[in-house]
BADO-990530 format. One record per residue (C-alpha): residue in one letter; x negated, y negated, z negated. Coordinates in pm, whole numbers, plus 32768, in hexadecimal, padded with zeros to 4 digits. Layout:
BADO-990530
AXYZ...
//
This chain:
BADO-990530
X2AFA8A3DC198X2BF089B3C27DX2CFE8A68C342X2CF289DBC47BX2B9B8A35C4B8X2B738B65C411X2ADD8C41C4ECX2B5F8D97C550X2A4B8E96C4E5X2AD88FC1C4BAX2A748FF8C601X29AF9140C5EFX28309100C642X2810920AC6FEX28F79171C7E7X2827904AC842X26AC90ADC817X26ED9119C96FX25D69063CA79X27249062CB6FX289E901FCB50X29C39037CBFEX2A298F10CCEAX2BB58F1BCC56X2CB69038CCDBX2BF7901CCE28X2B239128CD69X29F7906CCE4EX289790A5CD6EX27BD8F94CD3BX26B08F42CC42X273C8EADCAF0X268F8D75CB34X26848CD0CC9AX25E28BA7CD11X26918A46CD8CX262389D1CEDEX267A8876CEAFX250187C5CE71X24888865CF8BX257187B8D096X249D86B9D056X25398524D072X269384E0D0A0X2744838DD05CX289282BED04FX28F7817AD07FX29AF80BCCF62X29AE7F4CCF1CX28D37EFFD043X27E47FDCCF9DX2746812DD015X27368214CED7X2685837ACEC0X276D8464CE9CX2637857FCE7CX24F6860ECDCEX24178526CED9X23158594CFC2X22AD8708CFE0X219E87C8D091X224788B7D177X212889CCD190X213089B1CFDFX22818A04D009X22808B29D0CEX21528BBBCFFEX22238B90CED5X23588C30CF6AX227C8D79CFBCX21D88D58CE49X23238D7ECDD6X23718EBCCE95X226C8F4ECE28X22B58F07CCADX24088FB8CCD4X24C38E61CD28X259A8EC7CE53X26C98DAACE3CX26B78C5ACEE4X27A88B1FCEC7X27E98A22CFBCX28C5893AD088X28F288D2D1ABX289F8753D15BX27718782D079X266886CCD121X27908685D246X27338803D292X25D58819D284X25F088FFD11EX26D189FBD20EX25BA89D3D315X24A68A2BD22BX252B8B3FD18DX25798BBED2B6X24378BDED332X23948C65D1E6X249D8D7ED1D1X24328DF1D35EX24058F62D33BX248B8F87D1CBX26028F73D237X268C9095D19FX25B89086D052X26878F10D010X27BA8E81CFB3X27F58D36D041X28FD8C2BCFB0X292C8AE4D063X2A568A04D056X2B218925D144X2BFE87E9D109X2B578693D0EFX2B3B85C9D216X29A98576D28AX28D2850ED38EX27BA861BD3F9X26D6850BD4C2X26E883EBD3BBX270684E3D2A1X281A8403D1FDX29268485D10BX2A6C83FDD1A5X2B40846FD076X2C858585D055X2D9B8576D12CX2EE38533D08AX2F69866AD1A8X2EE38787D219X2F6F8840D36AX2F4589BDD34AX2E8189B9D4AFX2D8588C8D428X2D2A89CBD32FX2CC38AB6D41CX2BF089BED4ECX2B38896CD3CCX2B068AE0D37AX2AA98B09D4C0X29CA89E3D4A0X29198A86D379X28FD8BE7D410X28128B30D502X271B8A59D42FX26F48B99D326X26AE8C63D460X27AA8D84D3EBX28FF8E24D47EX29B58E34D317X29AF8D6BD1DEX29B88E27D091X2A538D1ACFCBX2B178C11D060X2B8B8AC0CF77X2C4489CCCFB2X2BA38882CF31X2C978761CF02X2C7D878ACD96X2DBE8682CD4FX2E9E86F6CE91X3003872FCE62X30728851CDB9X3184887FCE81X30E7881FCFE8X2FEE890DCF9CX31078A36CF61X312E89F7D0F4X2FAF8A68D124X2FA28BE5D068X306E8C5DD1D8X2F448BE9D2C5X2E3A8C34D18BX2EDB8DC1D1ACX2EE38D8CD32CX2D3A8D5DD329X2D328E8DD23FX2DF38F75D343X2D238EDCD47DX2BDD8F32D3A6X2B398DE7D385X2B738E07D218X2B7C8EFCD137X2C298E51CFD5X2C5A8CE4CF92X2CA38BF1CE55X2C8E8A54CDFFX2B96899ACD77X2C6A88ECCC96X2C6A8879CB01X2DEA886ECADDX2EAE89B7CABCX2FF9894DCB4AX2F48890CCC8AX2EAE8A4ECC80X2FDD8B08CC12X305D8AE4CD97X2F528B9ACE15X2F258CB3CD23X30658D3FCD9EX2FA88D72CEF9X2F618F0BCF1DX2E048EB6CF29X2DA38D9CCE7DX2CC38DEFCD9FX2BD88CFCCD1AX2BE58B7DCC88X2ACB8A8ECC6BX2ABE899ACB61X2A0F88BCCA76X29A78962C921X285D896DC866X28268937C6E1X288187E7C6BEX29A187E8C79AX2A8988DDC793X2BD6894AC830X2C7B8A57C786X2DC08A59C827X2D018AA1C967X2C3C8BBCC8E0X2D6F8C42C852X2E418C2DC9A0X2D4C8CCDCA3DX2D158E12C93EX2EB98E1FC94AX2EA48E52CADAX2D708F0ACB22X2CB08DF0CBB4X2B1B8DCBCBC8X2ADB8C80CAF0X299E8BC7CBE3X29428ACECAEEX28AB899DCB87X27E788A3CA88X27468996C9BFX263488E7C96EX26EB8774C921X261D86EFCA36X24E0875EC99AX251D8708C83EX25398830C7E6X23A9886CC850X23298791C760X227886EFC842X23408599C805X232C84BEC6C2X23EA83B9C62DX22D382C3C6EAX22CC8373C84AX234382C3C97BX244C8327CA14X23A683A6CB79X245682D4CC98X252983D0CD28X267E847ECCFAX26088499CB83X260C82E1CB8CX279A8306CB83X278183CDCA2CX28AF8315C943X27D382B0C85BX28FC81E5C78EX29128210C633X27AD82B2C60EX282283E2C6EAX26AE8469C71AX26328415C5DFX273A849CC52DX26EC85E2C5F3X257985A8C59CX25C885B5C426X26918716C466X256E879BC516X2474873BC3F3X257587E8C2F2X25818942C394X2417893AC450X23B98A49C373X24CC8B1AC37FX24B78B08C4F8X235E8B5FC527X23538C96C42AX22B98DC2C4C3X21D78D26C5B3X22D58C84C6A5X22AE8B2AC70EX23AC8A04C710X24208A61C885X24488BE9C829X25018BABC707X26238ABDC786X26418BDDC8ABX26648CF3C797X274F8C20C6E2X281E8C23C820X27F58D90C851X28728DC4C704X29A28D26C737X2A0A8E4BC7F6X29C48F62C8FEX2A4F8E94CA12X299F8D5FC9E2X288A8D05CAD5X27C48BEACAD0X27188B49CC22X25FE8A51CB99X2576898FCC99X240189A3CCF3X23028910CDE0X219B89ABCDA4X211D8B1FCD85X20D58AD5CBE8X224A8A84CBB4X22BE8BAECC50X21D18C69CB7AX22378BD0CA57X23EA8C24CAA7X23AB8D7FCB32X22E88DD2C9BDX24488DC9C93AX24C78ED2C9F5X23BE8F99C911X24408ECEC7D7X258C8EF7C817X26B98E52C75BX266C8DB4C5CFX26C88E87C4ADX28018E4BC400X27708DF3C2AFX26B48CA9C3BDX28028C70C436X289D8C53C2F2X27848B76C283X27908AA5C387X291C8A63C376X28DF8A0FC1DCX27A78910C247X28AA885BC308X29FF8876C281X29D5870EC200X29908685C375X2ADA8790C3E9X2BA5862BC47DX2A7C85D4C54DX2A72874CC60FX2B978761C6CBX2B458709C85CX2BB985C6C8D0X2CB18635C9EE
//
């Protein structure tokens, strides 16, 4: 077993078998698994070296989408993440127009930060400063495309800003919360000194970051438990690794997933960890993709996963976890003494 990653399960079950969990000290209810709105922006691209490189999940069928958005809600699925450049708006747009009607049965996070362009949907990159007033254009900004008059969750999204330039931000963050076009806030962010600034904020209440089985930050997880915060974990699914519906021969598809670091056998490495604990994922009936979320789940009663989705079956397939429900200990102990000999290779690359 080894320390670093030993996993906290002392947690009582009881605690987490819960379909819905609270969203931090905001107190805000949402289901214990939510769904990433990312893929279903559709294309979005940057420029680097003279060339023009996806920076999403490729094309999506916008009338899918929607029925998949209302296939969730009626599976119990009731939160949604976003961002304001996900498809250079069109993911805000979409959702937006599925959730017409079902406003008050939804909690909606989207996020604000990077620089875009809506018309060319290009990715223009994070700014190295931020003016206060800009936040609440782009708030305003997203208030329109999701076709809403308050956000439920509002992050900021320059995952590697400056700690302390971002200290100057909590004062216009609280200022949205008091003019109701907000009701709690956070930052998407992998590095806990960075989000240290904003947990001091009376109502931040949530960070989003990267953590799934194979790549784990613990210092996150445990700032977060220390401080009350919701835990949005982004990457659940290692980019769909974690499906099984990749081998050590698939191609990479050409889109966001084409920028995978694949040095030193990253994926296959992660393929041979999959193969090891396969079966003591899928025990009980789940499959692949419901057992990585109930390993998240596990980790405690304020982690919530947001897998990302683009057709009616996936959604199926995520909101049957809700009825799952977190892994038992004795699988989470197994699991951490399948891989204590790969324990170097599981700490996220910050």
């Amino acid at each position: 077993m080894f320390d670093s990653y030993q996993i906290n399960i002392n947690v009582k079950n009881d605690k987490m078998k819960t379909r819905t969990r609270k969203l931090g000290r905001s107190g805000i209810e949402v289901s214990s698994v939510g769904l990433g709105c990312w893929a279903i922006g559709g294309p979005l691209w940057y420029q680097t070296e003279g060339k023009r490189v996806a920076l999403s999940y490729g094309q999506v069928n916008d009338d899918d989408s929607i029925q998949a958005i209302h296939r969730a809600l009626n599976l119990g699925i009731n939160f949604f993440d976003t961002a304001d450049a996900y498809g250079g708006g069109h993911s805000e747009r979409i959702l937006g127009q599925a959730l017409k009607g079902y406003r008050d049965e939804v909690i909606i996070c989207t996020k604000f930060g990077g620089m875009f362009e809506e018309d060319t949907r290009t990715w223009l990159g994070d700014p190295d400063l931020i003016q206060p007033e800009s936040i609440r254009k782009a708030c305003e900004a997203s208030l329109q495309r999701l076709n809403t008059d308050y956000i439920d969750l509002y992050l900021f999204h320059c995952n590697a800003y400056d700690a302390h330039l971002a200290k100057a931000l909590v004062p216009m963050m609280e200022t949205l919360v008091d003019n109701g076009m907000i009701r709690a806030y956070g930052w998407s962010t992998v590095n806990p000194d960075r989000a240290r600034t904003f947990i001091a904020g009376p109502h931040c209440t949530a960070m989003e970051y990267h953590y799934n089985i194979f790549e784990r930050n613990t210092e996150m997880l445990a700032l977060c438990e220390e401080f009350d915060q919701a835990n949005i974990i982004r990457g659940p699914l290692a980019m769909g690794l974690l499906t099984g519906k990749f081998s050590k021969s698939s191609k990479v598809p050409n889109d966001i997933r084409a920028a995978w670091d694949m040095q030193e056998g990253r994926q296959a490495k992660q393929l041979e960890m999959l193969e090891m604990i396969h079966d003591i994922l899928i025990r009980g009936g789940r499959t692949l993709t419901q057992a990585a979320l109930g390993w998240l789940l596990a980790l405690g009663p304020q982690v919530i996963p947001i897998p990302g989705f683009k057709t009616e079956k996936q959604v199926e397939e995520i909101s049957q976890t809700l009825q799952y429900g977190p892994l038992s200990n004795k699988q989470m102990t197994e699991i951490d003494k399948t891989l204590a000999p790969y324990a170097d290779s599981l700490t996220l690359q910050k």
